[in-house]
N, C-alpha and C positions, 0 to 999 in steps of 0.2 A: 517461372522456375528460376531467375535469376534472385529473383527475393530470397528462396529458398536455399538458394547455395550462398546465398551469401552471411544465412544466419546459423547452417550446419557450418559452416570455416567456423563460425562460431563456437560451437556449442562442442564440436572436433577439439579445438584446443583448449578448452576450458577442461573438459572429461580426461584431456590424456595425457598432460604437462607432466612429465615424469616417466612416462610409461606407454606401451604401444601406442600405435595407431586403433584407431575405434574401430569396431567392424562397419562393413557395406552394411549390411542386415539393422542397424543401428542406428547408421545414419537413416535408412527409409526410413525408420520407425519415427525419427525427428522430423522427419520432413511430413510426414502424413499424419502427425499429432498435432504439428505445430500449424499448419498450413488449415487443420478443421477447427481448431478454438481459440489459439491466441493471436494469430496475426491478425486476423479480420478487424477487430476493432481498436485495433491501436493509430491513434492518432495525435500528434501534438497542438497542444491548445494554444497558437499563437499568439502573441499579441496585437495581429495585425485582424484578428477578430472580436477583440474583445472591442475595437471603435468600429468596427463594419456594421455588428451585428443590432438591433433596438432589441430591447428588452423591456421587462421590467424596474422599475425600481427594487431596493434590496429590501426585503420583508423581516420583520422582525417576528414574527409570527412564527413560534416552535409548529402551530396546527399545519404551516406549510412542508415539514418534513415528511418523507414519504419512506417507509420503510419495504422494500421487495426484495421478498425471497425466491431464490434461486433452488431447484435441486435434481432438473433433470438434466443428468450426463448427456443425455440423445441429442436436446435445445438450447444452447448457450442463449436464447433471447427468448425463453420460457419463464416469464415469472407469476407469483402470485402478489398482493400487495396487502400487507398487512397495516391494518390502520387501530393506533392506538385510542386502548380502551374499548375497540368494539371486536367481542369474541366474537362473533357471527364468522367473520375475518380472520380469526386461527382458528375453528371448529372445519373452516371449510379449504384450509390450507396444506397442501401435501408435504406434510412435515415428516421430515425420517426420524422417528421416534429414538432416544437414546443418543441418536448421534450429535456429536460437536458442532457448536456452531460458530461458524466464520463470518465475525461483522467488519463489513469494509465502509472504509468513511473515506470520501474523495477531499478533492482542496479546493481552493481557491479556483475562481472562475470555471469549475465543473458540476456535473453531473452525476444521474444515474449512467448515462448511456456514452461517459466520457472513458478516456483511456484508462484511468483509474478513479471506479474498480473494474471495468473493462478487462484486460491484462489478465487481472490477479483473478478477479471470478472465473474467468473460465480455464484458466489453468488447474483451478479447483476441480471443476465438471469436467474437463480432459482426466485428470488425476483419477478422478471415480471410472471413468469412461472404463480408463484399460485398465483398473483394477478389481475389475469385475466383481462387486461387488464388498470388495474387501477394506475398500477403502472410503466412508463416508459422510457426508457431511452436509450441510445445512446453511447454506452461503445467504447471507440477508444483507443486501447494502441498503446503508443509509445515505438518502439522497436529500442532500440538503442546501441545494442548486439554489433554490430563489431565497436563500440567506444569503448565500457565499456569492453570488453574481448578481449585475446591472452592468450596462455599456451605456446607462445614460446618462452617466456621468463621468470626470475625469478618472484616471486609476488610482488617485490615492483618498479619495473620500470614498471609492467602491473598496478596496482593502479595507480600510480604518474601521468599516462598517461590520467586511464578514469577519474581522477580529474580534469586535465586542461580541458578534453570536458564535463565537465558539460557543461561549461556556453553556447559553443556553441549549446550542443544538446539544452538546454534552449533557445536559440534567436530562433531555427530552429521550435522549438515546440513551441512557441510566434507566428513565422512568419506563421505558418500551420492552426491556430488558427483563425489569421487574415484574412487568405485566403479562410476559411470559413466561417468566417461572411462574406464578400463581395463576397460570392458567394450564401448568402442566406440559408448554410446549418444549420448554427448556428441562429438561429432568433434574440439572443441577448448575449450578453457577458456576464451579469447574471447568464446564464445558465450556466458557465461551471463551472466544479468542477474538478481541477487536484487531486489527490491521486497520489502520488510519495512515494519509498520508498527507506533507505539508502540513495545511493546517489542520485537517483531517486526524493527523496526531496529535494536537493538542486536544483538539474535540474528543476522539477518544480517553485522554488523560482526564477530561472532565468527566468523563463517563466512567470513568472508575471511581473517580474521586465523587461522586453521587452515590456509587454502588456502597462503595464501602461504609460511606455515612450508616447506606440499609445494614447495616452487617451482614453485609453482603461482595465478600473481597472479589475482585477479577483476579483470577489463575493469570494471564498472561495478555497484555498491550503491544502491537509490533508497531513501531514509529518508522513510515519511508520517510528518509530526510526531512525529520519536524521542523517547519517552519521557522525562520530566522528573525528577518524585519519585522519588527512591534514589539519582539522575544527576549532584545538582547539586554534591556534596563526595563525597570520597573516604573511606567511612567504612569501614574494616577491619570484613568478614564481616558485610556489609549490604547495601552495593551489588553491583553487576556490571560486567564489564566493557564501555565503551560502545561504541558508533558514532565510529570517529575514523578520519580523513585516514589515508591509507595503507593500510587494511580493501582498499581497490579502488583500481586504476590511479585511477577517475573516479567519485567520490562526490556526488549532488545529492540534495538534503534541502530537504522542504517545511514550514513550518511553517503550523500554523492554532491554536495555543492555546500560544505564546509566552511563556514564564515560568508555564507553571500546570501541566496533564498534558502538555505539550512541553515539549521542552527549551530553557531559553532561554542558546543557545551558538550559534554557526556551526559545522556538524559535517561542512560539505560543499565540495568543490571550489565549488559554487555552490550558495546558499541562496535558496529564492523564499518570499515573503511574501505570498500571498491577503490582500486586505483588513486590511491592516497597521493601517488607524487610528490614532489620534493618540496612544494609550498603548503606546510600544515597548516597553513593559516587565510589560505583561499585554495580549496578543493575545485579541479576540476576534470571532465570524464575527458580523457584524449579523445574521443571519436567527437566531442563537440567542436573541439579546436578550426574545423572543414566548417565555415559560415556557408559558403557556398552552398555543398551537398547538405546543409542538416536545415536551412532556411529557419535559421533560431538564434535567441540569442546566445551565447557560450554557456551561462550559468543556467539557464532557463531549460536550455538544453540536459545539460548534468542533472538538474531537478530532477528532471524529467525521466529520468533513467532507473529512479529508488525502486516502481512499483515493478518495472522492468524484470528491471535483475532478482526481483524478492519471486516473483510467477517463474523465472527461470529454476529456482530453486525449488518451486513446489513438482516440477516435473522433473528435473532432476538433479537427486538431492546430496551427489557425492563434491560437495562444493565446500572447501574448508579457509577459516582466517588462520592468518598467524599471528603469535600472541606479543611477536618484538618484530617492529618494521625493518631492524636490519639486519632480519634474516629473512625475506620475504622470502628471495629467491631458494632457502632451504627450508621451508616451510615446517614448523611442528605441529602445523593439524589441531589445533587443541580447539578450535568454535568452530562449529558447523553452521555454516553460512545458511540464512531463511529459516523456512516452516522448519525445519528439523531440528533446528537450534536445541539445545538442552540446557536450563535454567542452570545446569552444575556448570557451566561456560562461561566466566563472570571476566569483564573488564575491557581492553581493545582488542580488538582483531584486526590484520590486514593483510589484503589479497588483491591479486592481479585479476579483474573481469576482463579479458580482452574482444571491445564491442565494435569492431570494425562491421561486424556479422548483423549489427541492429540499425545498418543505414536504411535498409529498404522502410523502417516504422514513420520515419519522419520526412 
């Protein structure tokens, strides 16, 4: 219970800066939504695991990505797993017909079963949970762990590696995409909404940038803090291709670590800024500042916080930027912060996450 109060302080001042107090009734409702989907699997991926752990080497091998869908509100760790090219595998998959589908793409040194898409999926399946039917969707992450990771090596030949497969995990997650629309499981290409994060977001920018080659545009790319390092110059046979305007009709991109493991560019129809701070040119989350309590390092920490704050918005979505930093504190409301976002919302946003409340994660 102390986790839980300490993420309601949260989620308390976030809903009501301006305006009462929240109700009692409200807060439960936080506490016993939050306590069955999102908190459980949230974890940070230290770095003091990535030399602990032996693995594999880093594969280059698109056949190693795995793509599982998600779509029962009841099971957060309910999936099916779809594998490309073989319909056997969406004929036999409990797909919710017509509805949107939500592809989440993790980062560096993760997983299916890491914090993100961890987080953000099941915030999705809480979302449908108490919406009783009104509210639905078709969550498929793409897990593309044994590109993005090895601990058996030092960390900058294991990065330099999952940089060059962005692009390909991106063509593979275009072509998987495609393979379900002409299999009927996607009704239309409108419907899809990638959410990528780190590198994840660039992966997804390649996954547009495939689609559309098909004439086939993405409606809408959500970037958690697109990856920085490899990002910031064009270095022949080093970097990857990034996250840019035109990947999707409508691109919005979060940053929370601003000139360090995020990129520090505008990569988005509309870019919002958590806790922007007085140094615009190295972004950092105050709740990481605490080495101590957060056992991370500052920016790694901040990273760490995109998918966070973006799942915080798919449950509750009265969350707004402001469109000039120095009126933060009189805020004009103009960008709805996360899934709500509306493409009419073009350029910066910035706002106050106050995440004192997200100690118990890490």
């Amino acid at each position: 219970m102390r986790q839980l109060k300490y993420l309601v302080i949260l989620l308390t001042y976030v809903f009501t800066q301006g305006s009462s107090s929240i109700s009692d009734r409200k807060t439960a409702d936080i506490e016993r939504e939050l306590m069955k989907h999102v908190m459980a699997p949230f974890k940070t991926e230290l770095l003091e695991d990535i030399f602990s752990k032996k693995t594999r080497n880093v594969s280059k091998n698109p056949d190693d990505i795995r793509f599982c869908l998600y779509t029962n509100p009841s099971d957060s760790d309910d999936f099916h797993e779809l594998r490309y090219k073989d319909v056997s595998t969406v004929k036999s998959a409990p797909i919710i017909q017509d509805a949107p589908w939500k592809v989440l793409i993790h980062g560096f040194t993760q997983s299916q079963n890491s914090s993100m898409p961890g987080v953000v999926k099941n915030a999705y399946l809480e979302y449908m949970f108490k919406g009783n039917g009104t509210f639905q969707v078709n969550v498929l992450v793409v897990d593309w762990g044994k590109l993005a990771y090895s601990s058996e090596e030092t960390i900058l030949p294991i990065y330099t590696k999952a940089v060059r497969n962005v692009e390909p995990t991106g063509n593979r997650t275009g072509e998987m995409i495609q393979f379900l629309l002409e299999n009927k499981a996607i009704s239309s290409i409108s419907k899809v909404h990638i959410i990528g994060f780190s590198l994840g977001s660039h992966v997804a920018g390649n996954a547009g940038n495939f689609l559309k080659s098909q004439g086939l545009p993405l409606g809408r790319i959500s970037g958690l803090d697109p990856a920085g390092p490899l990002f910031y110059a064009d270095i022949p046979h080093l970097n990857g291709r990034q996250l840019t305007k035109g990947d999707a009709v409508a691109i919005d991109a979060y940053h929370t670590s601003w000139g360090s493991y995020g990129i520090a560019a505008n990569v988005g129809n509309a870019d919002f800024h958590p806790n922007p701070g007085i140094n615009l040119f190295l972004q950092t989350q105050p709740f990481c500042l605490n080495l101590i309590k957060t056992k991370s390092l500052v920016q790694v920490c901040s990273h760490n916080l995109a998918p966070v704050f973006y799942s915080i918005s798919i449950l509750y979505p009265e969350i707004y930027g402001c469109s000039n930093l120095a009126i933060l504190r009189t805020c004009d409301k103009l960008g709805q912060f996360g899934e709500f976002w509306s493409p009419k919302s073009v350029g910066n946003f910035y706002l106050d996450i106050p995440s004192s409340g997200l100690l118990p994660f890490f």
